[in-house]
N, C-alpha and C positions, 0 to 999 in steps of 0.2 A: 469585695475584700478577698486577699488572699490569705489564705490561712497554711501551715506548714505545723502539724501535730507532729507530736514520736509519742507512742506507748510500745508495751512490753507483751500485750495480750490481743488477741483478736480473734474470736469464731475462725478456724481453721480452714473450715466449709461452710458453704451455706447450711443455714442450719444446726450447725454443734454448737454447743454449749461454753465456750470459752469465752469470758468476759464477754458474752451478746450484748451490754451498757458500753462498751466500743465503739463495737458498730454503729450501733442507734444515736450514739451522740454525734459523728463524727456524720454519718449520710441526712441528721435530720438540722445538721448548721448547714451542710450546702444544700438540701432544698429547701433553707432560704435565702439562696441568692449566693451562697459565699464558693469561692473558689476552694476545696478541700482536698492538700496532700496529705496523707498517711504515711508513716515510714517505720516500718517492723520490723523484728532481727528473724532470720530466717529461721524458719521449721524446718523438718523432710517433710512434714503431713500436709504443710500449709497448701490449699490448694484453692486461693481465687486470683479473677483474671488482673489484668491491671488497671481497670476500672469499676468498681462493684458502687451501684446504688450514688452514681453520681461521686465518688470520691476515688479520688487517684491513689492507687498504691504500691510504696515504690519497698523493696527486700533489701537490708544489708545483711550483708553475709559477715562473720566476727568468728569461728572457732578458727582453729590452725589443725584442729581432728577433726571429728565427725562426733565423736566421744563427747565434746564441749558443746555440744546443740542443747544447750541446757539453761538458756536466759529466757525469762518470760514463758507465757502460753500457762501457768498453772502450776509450773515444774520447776520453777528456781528451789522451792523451799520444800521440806520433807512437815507435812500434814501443817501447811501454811504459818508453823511457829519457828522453825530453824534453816537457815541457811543451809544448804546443802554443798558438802567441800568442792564435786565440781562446778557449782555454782561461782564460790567466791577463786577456783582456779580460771575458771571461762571469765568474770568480772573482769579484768582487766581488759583482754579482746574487743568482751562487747562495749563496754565504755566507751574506747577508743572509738572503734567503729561505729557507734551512734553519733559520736561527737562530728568528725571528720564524714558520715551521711548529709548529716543537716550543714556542714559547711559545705560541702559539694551543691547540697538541693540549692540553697540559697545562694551561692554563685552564680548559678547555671542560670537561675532565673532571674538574677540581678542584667546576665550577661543578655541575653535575652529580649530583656526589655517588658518582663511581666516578672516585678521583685514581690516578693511575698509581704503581707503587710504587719504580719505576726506570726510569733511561735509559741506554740499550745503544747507543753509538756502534761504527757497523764502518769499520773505517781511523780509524787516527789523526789522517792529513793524506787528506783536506780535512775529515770529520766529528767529528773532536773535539772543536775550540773551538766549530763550532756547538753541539755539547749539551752542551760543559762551563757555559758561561753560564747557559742554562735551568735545568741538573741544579740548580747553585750557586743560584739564586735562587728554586725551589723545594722546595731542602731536600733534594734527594733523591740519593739515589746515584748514582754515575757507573761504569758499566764498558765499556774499550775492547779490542774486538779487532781486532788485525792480521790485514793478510791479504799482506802481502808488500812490493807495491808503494809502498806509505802508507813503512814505514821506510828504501826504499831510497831516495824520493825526501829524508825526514827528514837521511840523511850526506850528502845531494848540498851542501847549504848550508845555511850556519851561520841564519839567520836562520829556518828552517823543521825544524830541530833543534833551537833555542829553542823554538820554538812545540810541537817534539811534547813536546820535555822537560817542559813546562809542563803539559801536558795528562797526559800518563803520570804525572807526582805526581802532580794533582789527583786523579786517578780511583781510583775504594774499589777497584777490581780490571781487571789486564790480563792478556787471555790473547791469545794466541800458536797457530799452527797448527804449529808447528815448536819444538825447541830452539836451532836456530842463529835464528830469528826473535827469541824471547823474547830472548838474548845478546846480540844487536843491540841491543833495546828498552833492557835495562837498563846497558846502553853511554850509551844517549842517556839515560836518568836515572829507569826505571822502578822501580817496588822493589821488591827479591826476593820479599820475603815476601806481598804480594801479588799477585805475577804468573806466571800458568798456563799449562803448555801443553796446549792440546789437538788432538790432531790433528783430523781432518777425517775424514770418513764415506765409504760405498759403499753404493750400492743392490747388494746382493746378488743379487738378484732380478731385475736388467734387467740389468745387467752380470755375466756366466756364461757358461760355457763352452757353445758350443753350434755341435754338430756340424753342424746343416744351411748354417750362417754359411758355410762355406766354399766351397761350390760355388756356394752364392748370389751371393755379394760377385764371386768369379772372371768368372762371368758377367756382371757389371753391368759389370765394369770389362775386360772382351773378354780374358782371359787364361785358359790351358788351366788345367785343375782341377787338375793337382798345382803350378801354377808357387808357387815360393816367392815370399812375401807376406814383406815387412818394413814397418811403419805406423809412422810418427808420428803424432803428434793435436794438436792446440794451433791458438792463434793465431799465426801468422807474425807476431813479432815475436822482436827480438832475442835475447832471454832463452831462449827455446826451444831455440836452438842446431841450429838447422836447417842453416844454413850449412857449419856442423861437419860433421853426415850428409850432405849432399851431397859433402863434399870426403872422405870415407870410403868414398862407393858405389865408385868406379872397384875399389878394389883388393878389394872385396868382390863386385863381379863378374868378377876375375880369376880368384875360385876358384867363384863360383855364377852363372854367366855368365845363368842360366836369371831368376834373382830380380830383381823390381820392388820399387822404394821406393815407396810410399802417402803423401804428404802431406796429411793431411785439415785444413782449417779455412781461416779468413782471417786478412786483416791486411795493416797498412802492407809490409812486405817481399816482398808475393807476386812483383810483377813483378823484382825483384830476385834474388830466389830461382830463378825460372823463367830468367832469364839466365843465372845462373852454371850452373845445370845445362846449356844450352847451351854454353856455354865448356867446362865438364868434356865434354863430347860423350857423356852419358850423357842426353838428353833423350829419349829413345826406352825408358830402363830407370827414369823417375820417373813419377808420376802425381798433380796438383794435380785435387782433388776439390770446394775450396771448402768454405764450411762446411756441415754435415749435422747435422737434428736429432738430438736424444740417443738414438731406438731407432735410426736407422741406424747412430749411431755406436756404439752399443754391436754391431751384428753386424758393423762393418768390425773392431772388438778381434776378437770373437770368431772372425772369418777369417784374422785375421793367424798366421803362423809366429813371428815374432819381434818385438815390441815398443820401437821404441829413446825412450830421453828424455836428448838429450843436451844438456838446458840447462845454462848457465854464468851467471855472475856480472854479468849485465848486467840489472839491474832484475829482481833473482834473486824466483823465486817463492818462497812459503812453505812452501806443498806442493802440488804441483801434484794437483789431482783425476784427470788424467790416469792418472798414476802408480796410484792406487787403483783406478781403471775397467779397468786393463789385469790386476791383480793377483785382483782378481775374475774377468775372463773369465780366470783362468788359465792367460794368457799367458806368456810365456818374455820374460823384460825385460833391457834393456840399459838403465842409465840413469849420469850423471853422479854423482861423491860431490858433490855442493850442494847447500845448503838443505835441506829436510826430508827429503831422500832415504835416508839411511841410517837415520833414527827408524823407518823400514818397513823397510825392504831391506835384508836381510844379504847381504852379498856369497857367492856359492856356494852358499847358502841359498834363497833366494827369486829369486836374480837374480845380473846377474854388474852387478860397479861400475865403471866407470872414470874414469880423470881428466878431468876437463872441457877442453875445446879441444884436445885428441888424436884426430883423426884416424885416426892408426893401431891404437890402441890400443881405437878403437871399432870400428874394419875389423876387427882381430880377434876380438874378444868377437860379434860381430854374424856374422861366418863360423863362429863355434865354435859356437853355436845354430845356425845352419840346417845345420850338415852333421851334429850330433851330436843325433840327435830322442829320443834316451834320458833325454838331462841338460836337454835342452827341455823336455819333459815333466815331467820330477820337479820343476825350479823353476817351471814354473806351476802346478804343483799346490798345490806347497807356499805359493805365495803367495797360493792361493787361501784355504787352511784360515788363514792367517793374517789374512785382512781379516772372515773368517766370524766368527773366534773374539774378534779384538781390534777393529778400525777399519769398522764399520757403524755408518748415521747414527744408530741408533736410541742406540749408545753414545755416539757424537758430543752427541747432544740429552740423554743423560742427566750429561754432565760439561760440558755448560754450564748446565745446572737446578742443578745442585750447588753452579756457585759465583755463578749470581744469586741463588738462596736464598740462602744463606751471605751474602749483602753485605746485599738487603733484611733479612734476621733480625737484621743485627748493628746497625741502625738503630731 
């Protein structure tokens, strides 16, 4: 089968951290078997070749300055809740130019004599309506998956919930990286009987537990070899709820006076972030790392004590990758009940849950791991055997082969 994707985000380089659930879905449908184009709107950073991991990948170009390079990769919206004005000045461009990409791929290949047999839009908003037109006027199927962001900005306004509504009927199939995603989706007007969730994957295999991580990571970052490590991981933006952990650390250093908070990644809220932890007068017990390719970041999980993901409701993720990367190195997790988090995570099972924008309620849960290393232990374990047995990409790439067959076949 040939397959013809567009999304908005893509790991830049091997290695970076930009939507890596891209990549991973898109190289692990064609090693099974499926013919895989890719079609991106162009970076200056972007730097892979034209074939990565078995999947072909073709660059449109869409600003009319250099100024408008501002669709996709991370950077449309200012800390993942607002539209950024040259975002919606550059919209028009990139629309255009996604649209008239995927009518060019699919001529060329109709011309050819190897026509594509579907097209796979990821995000609804901005990538839908470009491949719902093309899909429609070559006859071919339309399947869209969400990845979080696309539906939150969809209930922000009525006019861009028309538009995903529109696009969610049109398409022969939606899938979903979460259940509270899919609910959203079919809120705005998707239809049940076509629409899947699947979660999202873990390299098993770079993300794992791994002893030497610890003394390693301690050193890098000048702290003694047993100080207690607490990480987040993310982009500094609002959604991640960093804010939250910050307003949490004081009273979690009341009982672990010894332990650092880790903030790994970037994003619009750094310098904001790095203020309030001054005001908390805890900036001596946080540590802003900046972003780190994906093998450091898999040995900073693997050195961490306790894992927190305290996002909330604010340009809410689907499922956070994080989440999975920490559940693999077999970490001890603290995360929010939001979004996809409990479709993984049973509370006292895998992890402990707590309510989103509680503070104390995460100061507790985040002191009861680092002083109780019994019950640390058994829930990273167990969240380990659970991402081993259930949510690895390779299952990821096998339940999205399942239902782009199923839509190609049913044509």
């Amino acid at each position: 089968m040939r397959i013809l994707m567009l999304a908005s985000s893509f790991p830049k380089w091997p290695g970076e951290t930009t939507a890596p659930f891209m990549e991973e879905i898109a190289a692990g449908v064609a090693a099974r078997g499926h013919a895989v184009t890719l079609l991106l709107p162009y970076h200056p950073e972007l730097q892979r070749a034209t074939v990565e991991r078995a999947v072909r990948l073709r660059v449109y170009r869409y600003a009319p300055h250099r100024a408008l390079n501002v669709w996709g990769y991370a950077q449309s919206l200012f800390s993942d809740t607002q539209v950024k004005f040259r975002t919606l000045v550059a919209a028009p461009f990139a629309l255009g130019a996604a649209t008239q990409a995927l009518m060019a791929e699919l001529e060329q290949a109709r011309r050819a004599g190897h026509a594509y047999d579907l097209v796979h839009a990821h995000w609804v908003l901005p990538n839908g309506p470009p491949a719902a037109l093309p899909a429609a006027l070559f006859g071919l199927p339309l399947v869209v998956s969400l990845h979080g962001s696309d539906i939150y900005l969809a209930e922000r306004h009525w006019a861009l919930a028309l538009v995903a509504a529109l696009t969610l009927r049109a398409a022969d199939a939606v899938t979903a990286c979460s259940g509270d995603l899919r609910a959203r989706a079919l809120a705005l007007g998707a239809r049940p009987a076509t629409s899947h969730v699947i979660p999202y994957g873990v390299d098993v295999g770079q993300f794992r537990p791994d002893p030497h991580a610890r003394a390693a990571v301690r050193n890098e970052l000048g702290l003694p070899a047993a100080a207690p490590v607490v990480l987040g991981l993310g982009r500094l933006v609002a959604k991640k709820g960093f804010g939250v952990l910050l307003e949490a650390w004081p009273t979690v250093l009341r009982t672990c006076p010894d332990a650092t908070l880790v903030l790994v990644g970037y994003g619009d809220l750094r310098a904001s972030l790095e203020a309030q932890a001054a005001a908390l007068g805890i900036s001596g017990r946080v540590r802003f790392t900046g972003q780190l390719e994906r093998t450091r970041t898999a040995a900073y999980l693997a050195a961490a004590d306790v894992f927190a993901l305290p996002i909330v409701r604010d340009g809410v993720d689907g499922l956070p990758n994080t989440l999975l990367e920490a559940m693999g190195a077999g970490r001890a997790i603290v995360a929010s009940r939001v979004a996809g988090v409990p479709d993984v995570l049973d509370d006292g099972c895998h992890g402990l849950i707590v309510p989103e924008r509680n503070p104390e309620r995460l100061a507790t849960a985040l002191v009861r791991l680092l002083t109780d290393h019994d019950l640390a232990t058994r829930l990273g374990h167990a969240a380990r055997v659970r991402v081993e047995q259930e949510l690895t990409w390779q299952q990821t790439a096998r339940r999205y082969a399942a239902v782009l067959e199923a839509i190609a076949d049913s044509r």
